[in-house]
PDB file of the backbone (N, CA, C, O) and the ligand in Angstrom, with CONECT records:
HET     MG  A 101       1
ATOM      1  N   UNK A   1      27.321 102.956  47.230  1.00  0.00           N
ATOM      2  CA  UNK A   1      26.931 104.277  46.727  1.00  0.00           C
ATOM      3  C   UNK A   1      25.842 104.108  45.666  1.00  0.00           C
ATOM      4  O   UNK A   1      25.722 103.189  44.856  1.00  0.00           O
ATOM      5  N   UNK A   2      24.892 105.445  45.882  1.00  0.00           N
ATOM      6  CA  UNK A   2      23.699 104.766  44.605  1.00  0.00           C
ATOM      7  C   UNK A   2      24.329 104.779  43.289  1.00  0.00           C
ATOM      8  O   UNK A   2      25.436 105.248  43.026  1.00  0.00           O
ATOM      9  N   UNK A   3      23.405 104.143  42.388  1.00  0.00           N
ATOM     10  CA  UNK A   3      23.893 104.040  40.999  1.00  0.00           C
ATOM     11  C   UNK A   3      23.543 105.418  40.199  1.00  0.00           C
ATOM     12  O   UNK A   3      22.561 105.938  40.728  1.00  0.00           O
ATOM     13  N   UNK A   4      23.961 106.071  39.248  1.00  0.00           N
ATOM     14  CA  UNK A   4      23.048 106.979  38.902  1.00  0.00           C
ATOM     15  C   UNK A   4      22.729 106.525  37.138  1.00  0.00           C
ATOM     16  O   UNK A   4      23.359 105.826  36.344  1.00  0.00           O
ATOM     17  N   UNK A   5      21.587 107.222  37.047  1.00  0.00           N
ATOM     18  CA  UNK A   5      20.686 107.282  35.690  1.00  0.00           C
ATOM     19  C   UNK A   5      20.769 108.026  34.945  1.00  0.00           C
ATOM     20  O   UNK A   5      19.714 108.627  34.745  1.00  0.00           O
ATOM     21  N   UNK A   6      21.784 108.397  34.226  1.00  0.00           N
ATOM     22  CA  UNK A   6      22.289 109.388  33.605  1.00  0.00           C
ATOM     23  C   UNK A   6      21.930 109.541  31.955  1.00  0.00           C
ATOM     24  O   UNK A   6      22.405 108.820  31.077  1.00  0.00           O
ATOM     25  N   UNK A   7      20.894 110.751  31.728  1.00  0.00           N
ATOM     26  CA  UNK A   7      20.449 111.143  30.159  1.00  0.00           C
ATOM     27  C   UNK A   7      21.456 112.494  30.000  1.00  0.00           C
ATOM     28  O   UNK A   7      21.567 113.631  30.459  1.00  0.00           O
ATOM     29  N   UNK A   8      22.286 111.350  28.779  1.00  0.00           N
ATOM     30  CA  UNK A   8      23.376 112.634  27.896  1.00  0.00           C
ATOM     31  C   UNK A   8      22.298 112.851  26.590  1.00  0.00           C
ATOM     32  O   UNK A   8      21.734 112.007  25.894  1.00  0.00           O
ATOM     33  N   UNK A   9      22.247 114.500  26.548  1.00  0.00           N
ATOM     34  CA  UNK A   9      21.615 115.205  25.121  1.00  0.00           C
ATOM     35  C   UNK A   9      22.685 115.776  24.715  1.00  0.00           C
ATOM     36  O   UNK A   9      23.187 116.735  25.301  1.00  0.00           O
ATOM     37  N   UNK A  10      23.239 115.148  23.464  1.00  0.00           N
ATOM     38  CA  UNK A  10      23.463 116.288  22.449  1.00  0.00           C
ATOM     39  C   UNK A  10      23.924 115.432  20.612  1.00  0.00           C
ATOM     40  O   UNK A  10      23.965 114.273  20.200  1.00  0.00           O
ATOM     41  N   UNK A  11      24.244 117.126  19.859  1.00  0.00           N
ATOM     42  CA  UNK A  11      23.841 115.782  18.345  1.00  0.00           C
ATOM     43  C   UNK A  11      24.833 115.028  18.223  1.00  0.00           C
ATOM     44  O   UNK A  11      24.680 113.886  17.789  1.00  0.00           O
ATOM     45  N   UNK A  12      25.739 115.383  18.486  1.00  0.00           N
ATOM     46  CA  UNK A  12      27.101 114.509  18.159  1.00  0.00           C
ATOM     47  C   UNK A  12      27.370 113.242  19.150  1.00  0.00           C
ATOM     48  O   UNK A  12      27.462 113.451  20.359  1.00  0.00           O
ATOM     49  N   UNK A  13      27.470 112.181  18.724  1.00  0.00           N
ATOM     50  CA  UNK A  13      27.556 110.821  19.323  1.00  0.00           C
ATOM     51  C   UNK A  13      28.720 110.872  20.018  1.00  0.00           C
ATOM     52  O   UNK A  13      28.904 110.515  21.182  1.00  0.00           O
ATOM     53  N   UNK A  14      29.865 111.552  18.885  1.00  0.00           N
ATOM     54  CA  UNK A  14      31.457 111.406  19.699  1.00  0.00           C
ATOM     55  C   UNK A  14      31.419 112.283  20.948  1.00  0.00           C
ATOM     56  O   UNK A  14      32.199 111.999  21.857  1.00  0.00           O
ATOM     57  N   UNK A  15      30.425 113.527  21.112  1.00  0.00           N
ATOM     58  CA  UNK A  15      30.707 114.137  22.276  1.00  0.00           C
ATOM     59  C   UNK A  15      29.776 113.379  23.119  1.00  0.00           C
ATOM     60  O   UNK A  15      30.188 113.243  24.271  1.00  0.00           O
ATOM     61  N   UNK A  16      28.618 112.838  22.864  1.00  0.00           N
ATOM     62  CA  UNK A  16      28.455 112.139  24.206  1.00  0.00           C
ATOM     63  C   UNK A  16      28.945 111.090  24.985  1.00  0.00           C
ATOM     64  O   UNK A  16      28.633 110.738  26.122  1.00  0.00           O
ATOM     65  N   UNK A  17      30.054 110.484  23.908  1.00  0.00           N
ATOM     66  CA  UNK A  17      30.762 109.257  24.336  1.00  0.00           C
ATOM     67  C   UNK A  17      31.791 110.069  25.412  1.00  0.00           C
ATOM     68  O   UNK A  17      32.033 109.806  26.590  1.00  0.00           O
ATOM     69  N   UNK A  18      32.315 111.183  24.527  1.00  0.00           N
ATOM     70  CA  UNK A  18      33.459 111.984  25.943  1.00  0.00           C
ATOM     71  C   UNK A  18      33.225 112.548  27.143  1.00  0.00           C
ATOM     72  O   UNK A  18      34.009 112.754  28.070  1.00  0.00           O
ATOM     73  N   UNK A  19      31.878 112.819  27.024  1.00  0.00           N
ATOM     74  CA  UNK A  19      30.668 113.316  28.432  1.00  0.00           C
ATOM     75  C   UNK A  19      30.952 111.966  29.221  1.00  0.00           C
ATOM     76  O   UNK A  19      31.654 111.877  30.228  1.00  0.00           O
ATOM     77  N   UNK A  20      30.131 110.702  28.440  1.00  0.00           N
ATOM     78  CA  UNK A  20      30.005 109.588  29.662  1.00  0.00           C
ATOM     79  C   UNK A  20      31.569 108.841  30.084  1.00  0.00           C
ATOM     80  O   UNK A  20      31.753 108.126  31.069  1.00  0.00           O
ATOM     81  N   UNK A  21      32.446 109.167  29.207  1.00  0.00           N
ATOM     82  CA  UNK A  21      33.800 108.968  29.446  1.00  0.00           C
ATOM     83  C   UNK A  21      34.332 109.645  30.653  1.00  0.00           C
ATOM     84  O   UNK A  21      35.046 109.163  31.533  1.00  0.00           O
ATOM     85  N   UNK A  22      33.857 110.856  30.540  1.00  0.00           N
ATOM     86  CA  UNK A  22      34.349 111.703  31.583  1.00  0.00           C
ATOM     87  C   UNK A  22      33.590 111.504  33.241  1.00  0.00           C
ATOM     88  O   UNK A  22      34.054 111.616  34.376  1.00  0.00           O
ATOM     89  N   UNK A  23      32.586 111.251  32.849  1.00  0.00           N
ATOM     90  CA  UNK A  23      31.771 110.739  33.973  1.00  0.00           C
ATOM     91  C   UNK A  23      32.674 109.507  35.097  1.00  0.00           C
ATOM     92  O   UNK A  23      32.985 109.468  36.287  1.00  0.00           O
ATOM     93  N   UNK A  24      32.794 108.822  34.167  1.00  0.00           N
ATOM     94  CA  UNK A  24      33.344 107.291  34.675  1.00  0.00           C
ATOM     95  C   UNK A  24      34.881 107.339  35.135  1.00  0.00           C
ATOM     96  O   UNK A  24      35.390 106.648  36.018  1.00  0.00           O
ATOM     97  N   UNK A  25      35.619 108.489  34.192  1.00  0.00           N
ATOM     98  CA  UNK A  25      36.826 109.061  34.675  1.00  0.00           C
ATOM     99  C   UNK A  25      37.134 109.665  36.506  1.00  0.00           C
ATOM    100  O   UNK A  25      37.842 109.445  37.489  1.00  0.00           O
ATOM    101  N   UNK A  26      35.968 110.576  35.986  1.00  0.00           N
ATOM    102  CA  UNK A  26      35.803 111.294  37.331  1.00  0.00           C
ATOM    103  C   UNK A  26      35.198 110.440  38.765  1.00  0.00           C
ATOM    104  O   UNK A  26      34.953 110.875  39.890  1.00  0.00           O
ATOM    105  N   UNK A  27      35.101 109.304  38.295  1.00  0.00           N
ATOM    106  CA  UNK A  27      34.595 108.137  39.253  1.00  0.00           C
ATOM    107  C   UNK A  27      32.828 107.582  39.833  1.00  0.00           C
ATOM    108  O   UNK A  27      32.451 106.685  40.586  1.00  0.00           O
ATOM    109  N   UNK A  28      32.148 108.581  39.075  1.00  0.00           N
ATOM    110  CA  UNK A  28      30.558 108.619  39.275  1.00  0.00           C
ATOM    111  C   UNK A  28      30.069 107.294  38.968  1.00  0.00           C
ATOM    112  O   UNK A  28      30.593 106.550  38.140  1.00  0.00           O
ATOM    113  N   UNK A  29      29.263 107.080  39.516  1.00  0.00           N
ATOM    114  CA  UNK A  29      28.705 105.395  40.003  1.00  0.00           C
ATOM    115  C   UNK A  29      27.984 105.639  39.074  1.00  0.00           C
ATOM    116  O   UNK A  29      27.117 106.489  39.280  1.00  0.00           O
ATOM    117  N   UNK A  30      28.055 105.026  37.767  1.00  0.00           N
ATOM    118  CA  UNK A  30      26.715 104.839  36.834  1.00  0.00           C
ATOM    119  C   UNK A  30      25.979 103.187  36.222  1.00  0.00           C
ATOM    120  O   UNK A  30      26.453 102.176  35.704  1.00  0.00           O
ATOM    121  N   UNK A  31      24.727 103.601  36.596  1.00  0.00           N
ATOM    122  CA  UNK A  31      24.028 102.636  36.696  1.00  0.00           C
ATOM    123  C   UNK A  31      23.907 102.343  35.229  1.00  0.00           C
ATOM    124  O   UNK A  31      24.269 101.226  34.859  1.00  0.00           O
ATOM    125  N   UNK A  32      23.322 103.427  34.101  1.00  0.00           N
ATOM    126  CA  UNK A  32      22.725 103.153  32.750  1.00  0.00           C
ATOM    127  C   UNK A  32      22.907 104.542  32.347  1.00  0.00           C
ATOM    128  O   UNK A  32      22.564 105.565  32.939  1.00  0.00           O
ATOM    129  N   UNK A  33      23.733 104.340  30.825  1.00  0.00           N
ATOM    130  CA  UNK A  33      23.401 106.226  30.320  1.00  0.00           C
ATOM    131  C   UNK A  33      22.594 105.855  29.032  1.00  0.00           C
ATOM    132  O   UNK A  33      22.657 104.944  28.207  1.00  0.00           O
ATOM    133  N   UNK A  34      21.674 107.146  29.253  1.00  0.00           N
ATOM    134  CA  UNK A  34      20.703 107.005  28.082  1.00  0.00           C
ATOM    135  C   UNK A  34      20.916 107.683  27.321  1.00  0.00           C
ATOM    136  O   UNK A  34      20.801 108.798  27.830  1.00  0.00           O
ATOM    137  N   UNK A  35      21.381 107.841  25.575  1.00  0.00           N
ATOM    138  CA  UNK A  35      21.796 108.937  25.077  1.00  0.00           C
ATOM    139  C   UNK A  35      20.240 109.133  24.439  1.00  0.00           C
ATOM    140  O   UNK A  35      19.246 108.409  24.378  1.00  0.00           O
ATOM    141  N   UNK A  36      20.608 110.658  23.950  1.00  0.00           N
ATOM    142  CA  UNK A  36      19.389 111.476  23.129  1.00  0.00           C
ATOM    143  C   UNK A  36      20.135 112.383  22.077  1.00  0.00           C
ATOM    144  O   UNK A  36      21.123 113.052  22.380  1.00  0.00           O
ATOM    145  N   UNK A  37      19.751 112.361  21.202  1.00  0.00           N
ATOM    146  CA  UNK A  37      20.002 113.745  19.858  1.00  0.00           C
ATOM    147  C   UNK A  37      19.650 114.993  19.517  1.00  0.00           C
ATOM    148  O   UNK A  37      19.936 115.859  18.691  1.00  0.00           O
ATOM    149  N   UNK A  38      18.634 114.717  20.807  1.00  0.00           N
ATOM    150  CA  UNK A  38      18.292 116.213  20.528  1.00  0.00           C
ATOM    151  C   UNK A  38      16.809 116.500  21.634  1.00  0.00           C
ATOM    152  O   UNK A  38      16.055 115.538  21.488  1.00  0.00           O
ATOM    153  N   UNK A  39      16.343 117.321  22.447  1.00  0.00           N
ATOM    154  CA  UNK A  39      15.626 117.648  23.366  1.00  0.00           C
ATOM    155  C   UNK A  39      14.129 116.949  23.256  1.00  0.00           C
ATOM    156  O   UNK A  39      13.385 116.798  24.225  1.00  0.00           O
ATOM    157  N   UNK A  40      13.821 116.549  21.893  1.00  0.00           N
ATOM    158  CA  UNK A  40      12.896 115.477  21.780  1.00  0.00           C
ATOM    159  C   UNK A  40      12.658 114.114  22.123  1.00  0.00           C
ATOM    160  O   UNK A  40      11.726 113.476  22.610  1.00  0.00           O
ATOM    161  N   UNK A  41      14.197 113.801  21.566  1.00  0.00           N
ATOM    162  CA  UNK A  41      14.516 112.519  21.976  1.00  0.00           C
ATOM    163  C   UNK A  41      14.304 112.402  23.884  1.00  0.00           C
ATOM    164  O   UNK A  41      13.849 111.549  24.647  1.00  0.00           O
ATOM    165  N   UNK A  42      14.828 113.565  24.016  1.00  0.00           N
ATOM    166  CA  UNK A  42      15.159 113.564  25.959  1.00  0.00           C
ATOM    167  C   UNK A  42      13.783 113.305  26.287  1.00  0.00           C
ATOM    168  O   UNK A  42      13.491 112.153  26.611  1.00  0.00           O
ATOM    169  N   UNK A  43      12.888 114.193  26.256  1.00  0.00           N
ATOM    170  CA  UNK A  43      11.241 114.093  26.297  1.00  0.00           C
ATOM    171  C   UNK A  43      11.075 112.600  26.278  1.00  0.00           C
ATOM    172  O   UNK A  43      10.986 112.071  27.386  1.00  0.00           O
ATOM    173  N   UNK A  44      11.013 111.775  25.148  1.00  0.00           N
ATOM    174  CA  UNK A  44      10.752 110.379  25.152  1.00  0.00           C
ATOM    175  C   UNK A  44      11.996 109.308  26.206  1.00  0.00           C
ATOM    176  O   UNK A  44      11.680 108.155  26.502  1.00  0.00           O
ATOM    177  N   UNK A  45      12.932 109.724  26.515  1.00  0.00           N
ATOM    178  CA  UNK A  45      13.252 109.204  27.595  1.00  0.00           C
ATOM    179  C   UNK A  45      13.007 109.424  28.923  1.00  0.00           C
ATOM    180  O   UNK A  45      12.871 108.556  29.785  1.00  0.00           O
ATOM    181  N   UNK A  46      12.949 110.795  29.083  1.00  0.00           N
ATOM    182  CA  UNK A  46      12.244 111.311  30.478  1.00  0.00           C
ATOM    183  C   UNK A  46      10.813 110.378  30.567  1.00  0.00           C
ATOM    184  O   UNK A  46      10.659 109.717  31.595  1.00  0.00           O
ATOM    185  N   UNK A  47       9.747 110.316  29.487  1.00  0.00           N
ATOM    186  CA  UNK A  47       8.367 109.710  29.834  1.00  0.00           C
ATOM    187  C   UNK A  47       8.470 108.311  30.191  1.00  0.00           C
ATOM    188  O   UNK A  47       7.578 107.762  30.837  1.00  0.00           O
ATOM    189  N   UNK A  48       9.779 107.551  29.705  1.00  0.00           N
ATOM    190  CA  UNK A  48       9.716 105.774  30.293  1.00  0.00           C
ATOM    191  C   UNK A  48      10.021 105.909  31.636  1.00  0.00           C
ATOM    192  O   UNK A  48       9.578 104.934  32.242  1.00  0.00           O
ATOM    193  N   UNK A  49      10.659 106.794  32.459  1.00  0.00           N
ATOM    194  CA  UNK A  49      11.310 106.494  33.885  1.00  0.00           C
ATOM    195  C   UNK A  49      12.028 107.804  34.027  1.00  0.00           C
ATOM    196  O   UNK A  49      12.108 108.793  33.298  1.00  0.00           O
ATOM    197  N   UNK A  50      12.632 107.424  35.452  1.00  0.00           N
ATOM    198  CA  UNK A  50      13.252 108.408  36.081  1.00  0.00           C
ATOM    199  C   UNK A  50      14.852 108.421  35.471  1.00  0.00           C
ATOM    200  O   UNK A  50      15.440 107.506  34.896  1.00  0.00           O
ATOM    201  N   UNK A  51      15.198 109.399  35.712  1.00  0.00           N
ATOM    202  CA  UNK A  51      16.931 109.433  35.620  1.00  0.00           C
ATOM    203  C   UNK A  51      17.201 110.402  36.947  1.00  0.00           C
ATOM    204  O   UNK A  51      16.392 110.906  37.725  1.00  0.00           O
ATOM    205  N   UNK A  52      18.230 110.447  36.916  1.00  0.00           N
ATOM    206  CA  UNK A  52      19.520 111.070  38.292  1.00  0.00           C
ATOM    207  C   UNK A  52      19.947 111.941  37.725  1.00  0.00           C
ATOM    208  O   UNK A  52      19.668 112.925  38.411  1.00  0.00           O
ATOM    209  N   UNK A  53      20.633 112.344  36.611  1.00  0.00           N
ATOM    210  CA  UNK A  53      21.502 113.357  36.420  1.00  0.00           C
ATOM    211  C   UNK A  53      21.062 113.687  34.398  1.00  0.00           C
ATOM    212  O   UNK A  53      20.933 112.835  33.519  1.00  0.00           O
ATOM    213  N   UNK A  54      20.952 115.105  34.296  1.00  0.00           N
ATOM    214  CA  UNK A  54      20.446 115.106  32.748  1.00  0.00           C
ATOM    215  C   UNK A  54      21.579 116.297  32.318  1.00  0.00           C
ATOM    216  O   UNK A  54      21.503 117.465  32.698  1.00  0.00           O
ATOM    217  N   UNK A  55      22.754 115.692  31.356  1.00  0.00           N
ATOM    218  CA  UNK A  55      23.507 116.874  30.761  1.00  0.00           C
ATOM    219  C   UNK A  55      23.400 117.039  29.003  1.00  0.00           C
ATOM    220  O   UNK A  55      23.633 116.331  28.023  1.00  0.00           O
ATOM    221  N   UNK A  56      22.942 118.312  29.258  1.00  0.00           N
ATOM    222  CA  UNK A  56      22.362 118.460  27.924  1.00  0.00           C
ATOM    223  C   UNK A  56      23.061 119.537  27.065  1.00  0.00           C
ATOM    224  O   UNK A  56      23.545 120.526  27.615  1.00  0.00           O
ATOM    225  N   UNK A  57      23.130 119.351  25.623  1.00  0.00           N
ATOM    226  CA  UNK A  57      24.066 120.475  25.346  1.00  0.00           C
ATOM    227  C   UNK A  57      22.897 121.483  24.964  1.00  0.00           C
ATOM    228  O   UNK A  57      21.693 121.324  25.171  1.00  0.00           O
ATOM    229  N   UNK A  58      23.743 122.901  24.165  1.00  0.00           N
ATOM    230  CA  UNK A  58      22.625 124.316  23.952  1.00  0.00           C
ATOM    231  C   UNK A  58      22.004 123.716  22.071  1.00  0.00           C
ATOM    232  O   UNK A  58      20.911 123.612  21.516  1.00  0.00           O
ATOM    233  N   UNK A  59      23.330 123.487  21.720  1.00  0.00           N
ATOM    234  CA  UNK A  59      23.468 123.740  20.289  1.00  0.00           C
ATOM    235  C   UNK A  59      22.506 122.644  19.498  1.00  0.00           C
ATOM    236  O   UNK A  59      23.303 122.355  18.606  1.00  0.00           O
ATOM    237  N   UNK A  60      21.782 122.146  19.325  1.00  0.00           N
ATOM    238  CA  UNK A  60      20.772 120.963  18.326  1.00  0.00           C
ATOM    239  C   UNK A  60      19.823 121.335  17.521  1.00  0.00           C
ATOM    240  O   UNK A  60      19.097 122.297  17.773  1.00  0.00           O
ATOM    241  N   UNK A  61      19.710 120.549  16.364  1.00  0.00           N
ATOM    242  CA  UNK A  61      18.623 120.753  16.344  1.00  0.00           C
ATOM    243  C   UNK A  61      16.994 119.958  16.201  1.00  0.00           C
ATOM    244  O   UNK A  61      16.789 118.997  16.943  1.00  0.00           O
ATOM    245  N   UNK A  62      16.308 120.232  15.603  1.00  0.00           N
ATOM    246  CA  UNK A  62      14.865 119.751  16.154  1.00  0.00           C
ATOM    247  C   UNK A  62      13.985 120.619  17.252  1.00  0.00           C
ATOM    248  O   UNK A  62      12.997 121.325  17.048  1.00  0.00           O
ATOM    249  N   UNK A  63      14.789 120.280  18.688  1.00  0.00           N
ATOM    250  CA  UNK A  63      14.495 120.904  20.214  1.00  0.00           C
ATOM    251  C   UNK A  63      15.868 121.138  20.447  1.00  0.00           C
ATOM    252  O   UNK A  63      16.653 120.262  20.084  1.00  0.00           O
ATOM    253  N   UNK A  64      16.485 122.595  21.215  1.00  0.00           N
ATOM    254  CA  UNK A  64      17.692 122.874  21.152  1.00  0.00           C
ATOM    255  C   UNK A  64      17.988 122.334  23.044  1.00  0.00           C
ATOM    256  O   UNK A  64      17.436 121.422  23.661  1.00  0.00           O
ATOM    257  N   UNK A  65      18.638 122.936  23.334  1.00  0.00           N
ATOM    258  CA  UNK A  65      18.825 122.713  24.918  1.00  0.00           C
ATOM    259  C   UNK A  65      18.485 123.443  25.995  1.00  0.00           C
ATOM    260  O   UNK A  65      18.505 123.176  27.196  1.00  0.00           O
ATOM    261  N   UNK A  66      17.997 124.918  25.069  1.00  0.00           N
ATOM    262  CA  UNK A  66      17.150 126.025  25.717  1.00  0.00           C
ATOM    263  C   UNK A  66      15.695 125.582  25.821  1.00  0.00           C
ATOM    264  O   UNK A  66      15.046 125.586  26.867  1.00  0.00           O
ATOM    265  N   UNK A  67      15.265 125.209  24.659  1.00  0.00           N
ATOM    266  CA  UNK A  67      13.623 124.592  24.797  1.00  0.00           C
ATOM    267  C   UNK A  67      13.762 123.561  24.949  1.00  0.00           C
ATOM    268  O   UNK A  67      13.256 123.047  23.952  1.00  0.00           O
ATOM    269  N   UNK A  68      14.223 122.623  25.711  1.00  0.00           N
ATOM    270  CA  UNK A  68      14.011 121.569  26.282  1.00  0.00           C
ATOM    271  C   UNK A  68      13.770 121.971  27.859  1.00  0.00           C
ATOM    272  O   UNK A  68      14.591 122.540  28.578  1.00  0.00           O
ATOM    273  N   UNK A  69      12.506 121.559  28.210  1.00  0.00           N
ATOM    274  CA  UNK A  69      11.950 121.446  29.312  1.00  0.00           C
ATOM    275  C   UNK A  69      11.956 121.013  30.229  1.00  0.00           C
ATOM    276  O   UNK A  69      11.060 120.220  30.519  1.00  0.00           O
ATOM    277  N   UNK A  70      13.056 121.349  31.206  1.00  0.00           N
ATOM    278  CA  UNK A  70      13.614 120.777  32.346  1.00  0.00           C
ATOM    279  C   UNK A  70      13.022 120.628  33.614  1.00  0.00           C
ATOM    280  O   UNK A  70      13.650 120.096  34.530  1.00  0.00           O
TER     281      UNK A  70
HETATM  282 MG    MG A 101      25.507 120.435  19.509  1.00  0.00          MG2+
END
């Protein structure tokens, strides 16, 4: 099964650990998760490469999850 490339956005570290927790729970083949803090950060990971799957939260700040440019 492919691997997937998975960019978690949001500010809190502990919730993205329970996002990619839940991922791996639910059995999803993951190749590499890239975390981000905030919709800026995502931007500079989106420009090195591709990803598979992008879950992003609303609430941040800097770039929220509405103006982040999907
Ligand atoms: Mg938040």
């Amino acid at each position: 099964m492919h691997k997937l490339r998975v960019l978690i956005v949001d500010d809190s570290s502990v919730m993205r650990k329970i996002v990619e927790r839940s991922l791996r729970e639910a059995g999803i083949n993951i190749e590499q998760v890239f975390p981000a803090g905030n919709g800026e950060e995502a931007l500079g990971v989106l420009r090195q490469g591709k990803v598979d799957l992008v879950l992003c939260d609303i609430n941040m700040p800097v770039m929220d999850g509405l103006e982040f440019p999907l």
